[in-house]
N, C-alpha and C positions, 0 to 999 in steps of 0.2 A: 504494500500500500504506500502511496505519497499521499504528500500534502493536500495537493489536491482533491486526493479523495476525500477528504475533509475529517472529521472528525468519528472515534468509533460511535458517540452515542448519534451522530447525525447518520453514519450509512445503516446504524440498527432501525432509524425512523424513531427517538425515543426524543430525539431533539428538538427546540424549540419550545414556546408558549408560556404553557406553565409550568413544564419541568426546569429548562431555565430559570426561572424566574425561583422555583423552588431550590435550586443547586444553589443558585448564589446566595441564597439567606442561609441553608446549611453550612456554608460557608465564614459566610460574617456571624452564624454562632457559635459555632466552632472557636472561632477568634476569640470572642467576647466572654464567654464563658472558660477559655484556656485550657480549651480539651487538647492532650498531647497527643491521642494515638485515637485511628476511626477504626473499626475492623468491619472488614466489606468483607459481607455473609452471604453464602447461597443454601440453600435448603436442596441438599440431594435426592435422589432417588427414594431415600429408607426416609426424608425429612431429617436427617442428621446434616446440621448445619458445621460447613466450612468454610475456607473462605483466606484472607491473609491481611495486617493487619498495616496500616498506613503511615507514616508520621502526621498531625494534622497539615503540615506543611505542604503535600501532597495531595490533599483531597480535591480539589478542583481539578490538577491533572485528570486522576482518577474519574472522576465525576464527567471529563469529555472523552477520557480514551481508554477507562478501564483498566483492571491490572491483569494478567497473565496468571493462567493457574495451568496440571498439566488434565490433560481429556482422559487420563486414567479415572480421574474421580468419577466420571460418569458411570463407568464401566466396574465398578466394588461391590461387591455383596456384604454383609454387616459384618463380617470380619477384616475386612479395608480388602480383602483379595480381588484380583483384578481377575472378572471370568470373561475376556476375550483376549485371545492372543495378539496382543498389540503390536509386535514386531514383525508380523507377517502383513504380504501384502493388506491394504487397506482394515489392517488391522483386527482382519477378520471377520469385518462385518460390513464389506464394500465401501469405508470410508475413508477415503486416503486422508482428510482431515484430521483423523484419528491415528493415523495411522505412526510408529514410534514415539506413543506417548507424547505427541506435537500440544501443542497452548491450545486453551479457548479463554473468554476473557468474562471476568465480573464487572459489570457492568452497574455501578450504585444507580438505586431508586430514592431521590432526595425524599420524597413522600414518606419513605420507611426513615425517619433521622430519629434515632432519640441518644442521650445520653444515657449511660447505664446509674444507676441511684447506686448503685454497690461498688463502683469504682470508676469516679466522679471525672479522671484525669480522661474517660473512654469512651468515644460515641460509637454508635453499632448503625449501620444499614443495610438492610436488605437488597439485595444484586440479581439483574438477570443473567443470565446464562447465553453468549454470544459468540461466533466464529467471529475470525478478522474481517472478514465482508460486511460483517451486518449479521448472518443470517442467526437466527438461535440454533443452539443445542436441543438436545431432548431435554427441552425446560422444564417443568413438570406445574411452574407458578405461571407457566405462558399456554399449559394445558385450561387449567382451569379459567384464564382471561378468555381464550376460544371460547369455553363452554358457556360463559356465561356473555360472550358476543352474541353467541347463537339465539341463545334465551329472547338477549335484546331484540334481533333481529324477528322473531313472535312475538315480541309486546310484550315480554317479561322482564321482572329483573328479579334478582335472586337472592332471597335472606337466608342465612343462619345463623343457630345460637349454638354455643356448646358446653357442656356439661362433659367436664374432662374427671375420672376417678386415676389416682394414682398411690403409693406406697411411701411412705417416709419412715428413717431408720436411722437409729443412730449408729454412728460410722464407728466399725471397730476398730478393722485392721485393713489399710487400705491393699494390700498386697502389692509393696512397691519395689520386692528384693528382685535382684535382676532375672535368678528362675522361673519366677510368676509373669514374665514377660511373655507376650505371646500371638497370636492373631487367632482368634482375642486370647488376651490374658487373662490371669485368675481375677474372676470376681471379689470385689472388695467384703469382707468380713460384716455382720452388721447383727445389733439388736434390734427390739422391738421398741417402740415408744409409748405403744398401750398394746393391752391383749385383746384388743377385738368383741365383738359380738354385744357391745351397745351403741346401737344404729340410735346416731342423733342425743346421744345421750350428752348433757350441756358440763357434767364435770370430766369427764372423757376430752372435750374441746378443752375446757380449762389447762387440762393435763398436756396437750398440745400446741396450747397457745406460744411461748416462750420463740415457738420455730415458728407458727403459724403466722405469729404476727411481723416478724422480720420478714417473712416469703408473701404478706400483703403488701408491707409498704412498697418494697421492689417492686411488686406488681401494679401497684396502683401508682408508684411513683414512673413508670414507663406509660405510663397515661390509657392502660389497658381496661377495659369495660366491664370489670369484675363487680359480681354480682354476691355472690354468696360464698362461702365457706364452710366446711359441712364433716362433722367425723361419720364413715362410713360403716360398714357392716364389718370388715375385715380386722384383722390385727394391722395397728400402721398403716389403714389404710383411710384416706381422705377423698372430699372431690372439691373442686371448685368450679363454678359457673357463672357464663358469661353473657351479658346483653347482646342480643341478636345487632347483626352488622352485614352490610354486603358482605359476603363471598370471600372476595381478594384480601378484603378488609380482615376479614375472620380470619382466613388462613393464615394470612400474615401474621396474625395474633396471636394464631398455637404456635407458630414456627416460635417466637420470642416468648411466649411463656413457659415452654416446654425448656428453653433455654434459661430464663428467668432461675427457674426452680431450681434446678439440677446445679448450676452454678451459686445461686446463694445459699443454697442447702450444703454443698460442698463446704464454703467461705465457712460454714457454722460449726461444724465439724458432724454434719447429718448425711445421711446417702438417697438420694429421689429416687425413685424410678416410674417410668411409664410401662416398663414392659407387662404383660397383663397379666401373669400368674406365676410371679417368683418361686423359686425350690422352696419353700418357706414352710415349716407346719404350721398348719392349719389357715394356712393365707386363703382367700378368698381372692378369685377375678376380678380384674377392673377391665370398667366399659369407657366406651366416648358413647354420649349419647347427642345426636347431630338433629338439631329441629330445624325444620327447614320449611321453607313456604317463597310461594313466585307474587309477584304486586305488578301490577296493572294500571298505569295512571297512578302513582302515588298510594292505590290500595288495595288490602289484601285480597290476592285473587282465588286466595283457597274457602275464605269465607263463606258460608250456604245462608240462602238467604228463604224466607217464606216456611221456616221452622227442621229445615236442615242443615245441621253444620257443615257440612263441607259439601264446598261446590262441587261441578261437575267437570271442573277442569283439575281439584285437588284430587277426585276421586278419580280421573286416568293419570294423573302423576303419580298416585299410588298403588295405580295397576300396573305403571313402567315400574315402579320398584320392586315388587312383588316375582313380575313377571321375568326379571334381570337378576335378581338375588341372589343367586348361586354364583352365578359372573363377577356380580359387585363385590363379592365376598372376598374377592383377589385383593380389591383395591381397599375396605376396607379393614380386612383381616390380613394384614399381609404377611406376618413371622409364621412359624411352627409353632410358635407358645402360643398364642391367639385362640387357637382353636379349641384349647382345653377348656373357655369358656360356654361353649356351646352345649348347654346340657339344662335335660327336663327340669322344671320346677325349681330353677337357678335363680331367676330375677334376670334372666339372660334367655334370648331366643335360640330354637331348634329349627325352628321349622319356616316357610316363608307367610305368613301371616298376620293380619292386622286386627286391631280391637279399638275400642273408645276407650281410651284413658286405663288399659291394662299393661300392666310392666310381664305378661309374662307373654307377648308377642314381638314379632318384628318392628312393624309400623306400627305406633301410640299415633291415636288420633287425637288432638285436645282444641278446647276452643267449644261453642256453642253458637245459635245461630246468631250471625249479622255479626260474632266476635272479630275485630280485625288483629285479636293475637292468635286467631287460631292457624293452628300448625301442625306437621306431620315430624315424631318424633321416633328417625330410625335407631333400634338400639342395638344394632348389629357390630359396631365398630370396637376395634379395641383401640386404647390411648396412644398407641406407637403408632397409628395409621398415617403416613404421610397426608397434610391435610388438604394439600391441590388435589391430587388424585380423589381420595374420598369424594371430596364438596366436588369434581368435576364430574365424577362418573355418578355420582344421585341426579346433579342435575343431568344429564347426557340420558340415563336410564327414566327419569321422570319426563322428561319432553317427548324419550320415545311413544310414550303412556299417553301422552298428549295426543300427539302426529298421528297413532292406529287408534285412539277410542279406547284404550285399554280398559273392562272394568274390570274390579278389583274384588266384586262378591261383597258378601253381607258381612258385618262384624264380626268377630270371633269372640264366645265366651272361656274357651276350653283350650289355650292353646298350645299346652302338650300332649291333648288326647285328639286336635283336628285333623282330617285325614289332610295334610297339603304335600306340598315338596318340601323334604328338607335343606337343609341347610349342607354347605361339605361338611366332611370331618376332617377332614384335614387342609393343607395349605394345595397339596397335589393336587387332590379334586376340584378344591378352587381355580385354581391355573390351568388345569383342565375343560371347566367349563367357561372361563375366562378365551382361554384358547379358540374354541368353536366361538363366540359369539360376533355375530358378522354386523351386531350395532355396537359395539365396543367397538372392532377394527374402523368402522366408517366414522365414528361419531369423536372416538380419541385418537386414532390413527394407526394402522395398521404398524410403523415403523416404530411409532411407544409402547406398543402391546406386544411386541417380539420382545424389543430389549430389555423391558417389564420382565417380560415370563423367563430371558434366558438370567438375568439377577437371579430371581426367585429360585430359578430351577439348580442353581450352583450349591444354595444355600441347601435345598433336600439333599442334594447329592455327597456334601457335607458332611450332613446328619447321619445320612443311612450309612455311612463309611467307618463312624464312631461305635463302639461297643457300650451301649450304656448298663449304668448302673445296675437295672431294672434283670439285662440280662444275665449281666455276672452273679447277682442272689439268684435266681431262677433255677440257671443251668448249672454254675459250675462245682456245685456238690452233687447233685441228684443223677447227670448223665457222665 
């Protein structure tokens, strides 16, 4: 590239307008406030945020031409391993772009600026994901801007709220001796902070507060839409939830809460986690539970009106979810631990089915008629879910529902005794029906759902490679 070509953020189209006009005040606060270091963040494939860190001296550079990172990051399964052979022609997967671990470039979103409340010297931004031309990578936060162009493009636009459950522990032994190194390495040691099994109980919270309350302020000091805070059913296990928000808007919001947490909890000498069902006894699952609703002219479009709740355009959005469920299950269940929540009479769904305001179906219907907060409330997701993919493929799978008329059937009272389809049990069958689905390939792109599925597919191959625990007590006295 020369000069000519101008600028990276001008050949990506991200230049001018408002985004100018927004660089440069990130900038002049930056100054003003005497932030030393920016770190420009991308949210990967798994929502494991990377990225590289700037002097603020820098950031305006950065802010027109992006920093260089290498095109292996796209290409890692959650143990940083890299499952395409990158030094063969096009890298193995017809991209000469890719090709010997070559650069792509992060590209700051002045709109995502904040300063971090936990280490004051440090601003953080959100970055898209760009070749040197301009063109994007398999972005996965430019997946979901698509999904919800589309939306726009029917007269939609698209809310979510999210109700994130996750674990907190207090940190034993972090496992830092250089044998415990590893891809991945030994899991950090940890206690419990309560024993679980009083849901909502207020001196339970008391007992929790100490962490609870330094992991608000951070939270609410990043100007984040927090809403409640909650001791949940498990041992060490919490939720917090948040005011519904556009889409990009949300995502963007678990990407930095998710990082929020895990990072002040650290500072504290605590251990987060989102993964949904730790080795832990007697630990209980955690959910995302994802409310979502489409608005029409400013208002809510899922609303029923003449003494039914939900319209008839909410009631084929919730026949595309229904009808895609097994599919979506990629996108929002995406580990091998994920799946261990999927079990009868859990407070967690089995099956693909929906109710009025029942936590033991898929789709929770809430709201009443002419309510403009009513909403469809899937609880299918687990906390690690990367949140573009989730928020793109509901919408993408709910519009389908739209486009053919989907209905969706009557309520469900019963729903681990109704006859429907279930759910995968595992992440394979997810990916598998993921695989076949010829509106995921059209609606997210057939080139994101390949290299979706061959991530995914590295990490089974992984697993099934490992001898676990389970087998060595079984077999290796008895045969």
């Amino acid at each position: 590239m020369t000069a000519a070509d101008g600028t990276l953020a001008e050949r990506a189209g991200f230049a001018g307008g408002e985004r100018d006009r927004r660089a440069a005040e990130v900038v002049r606060r930056a100054e003003a406030d005497g932030i030393g270091v920016v770190r420009l963040v991308w949210a990967d494939q798994h929502g494991v945020t990377r990225g590289k860190t700037v002097v603020a001296a820098d950031l305006l550079r950065a802010l027109r031409d992006g920093v260089a990172v290498t095109t292996t990051l796209l290409l890692k399964d959650t143990a940083h391993r890299t499952a395409w052979p990158v030094f063969s022609a096009g890298a193995g997967m017809g991209m000469a772009e890719m090709q010997g671990a070559a650069d792509f470039w992060l590209l700051p979103d002045p709109a995502t600026f904040r300063v971090l409340p936990w280490a004051p010297h440090t601003g953080w931004v959100l970055c898209d994901g760009v070749f040197a031309d301009g063109r994007a990578v398999p972005d996965l936060r430019g997946v979901l801007r698509r999904a919800v162009a589309r939306a726009a493009g029917m007269g939609f636009g698209f809310v979510t709220g999210v109700e994130l459950e996750f674990h907190l522990f207090r940190l034993v032994d972090p496992h830092l001796a250089p044998e415990d190194a590893g891809q991945p390495g030994t899991p950090p040691e940890v206690s419990l902070l309560t024993q679980g099994y009083n849901y909502l109980t207020e001196w339970r919270y008391d007992a929790l507060d100490p962490v609870l309350e330094v992991l608000r302020a951070a939270v609410q000091g990043l100007g984040l839409p927090l809403r409640s805070l909650e001791v949940e059913y498990g041992p060490s296990q919490v939720e917090f939830t948040f005011e519904a928000r556009e889409a990009t808007e949300s995502a963007d919001n678990v990407v930095l809460f998710r990082n929020a947490v895990k990072q002040v909890a650290r500072r504290h000498g605590y251990h987060a986690t989102f993964m949904c069902r730790p080795r832990i006894p007697n630990v209980m699952s955690s959910g995302w539970h994802l409310h979502q609703s489409l608005t029409r002219d400013g208002r809510n479009a899922f609303a029923g009106e003449g003494g039914t709740v939900l319209s008839a355009t909410a009631r084929q959005y919730l026949g595309g979810l229904l009808r895609h469920a097994r599919a979506g299950a990629a996108f929002s269940t995406p580990t091998l631990n994920g799946y261990r929540r999927y079990r009868p009479l859990s407070l967690a769904p089995d099956r693909a089915v929906w109710g009025m305001d029942n936590r033991g179906v898929m789709v929770r219907a809430l709201g009443r008629p002419g309510d403009p907060a009513t909403r469809l409330e899937n609880r299918v997701g687990e906390p690690a879910a990367n949140p573009y993919l989730y928020m793109a493929s509901q919408l993408h799978f709910g519009l389908d529902g739209i486009a053919r008329g989907i209905d969706p059937g009557p309520p469900v009272d019963a729903p681990y005794e109704h006859a429907a389809e279930t759910l995968p049990r595992s992440l394979g069958e997810a990916l598998a029906a993921l695989e076949a689905s010829d509106v995921a390939r059209e609606a997210i792109g057939g080139d994101v759902v390949d290299w979706f599925l061959r991530i995914k597919r590295q990490e089974i191959a992984r697993f099934e490679a490992e001898v676990s625990e389970w087998e060595q007590r079984e077999y290796f006295d008895l045969l």
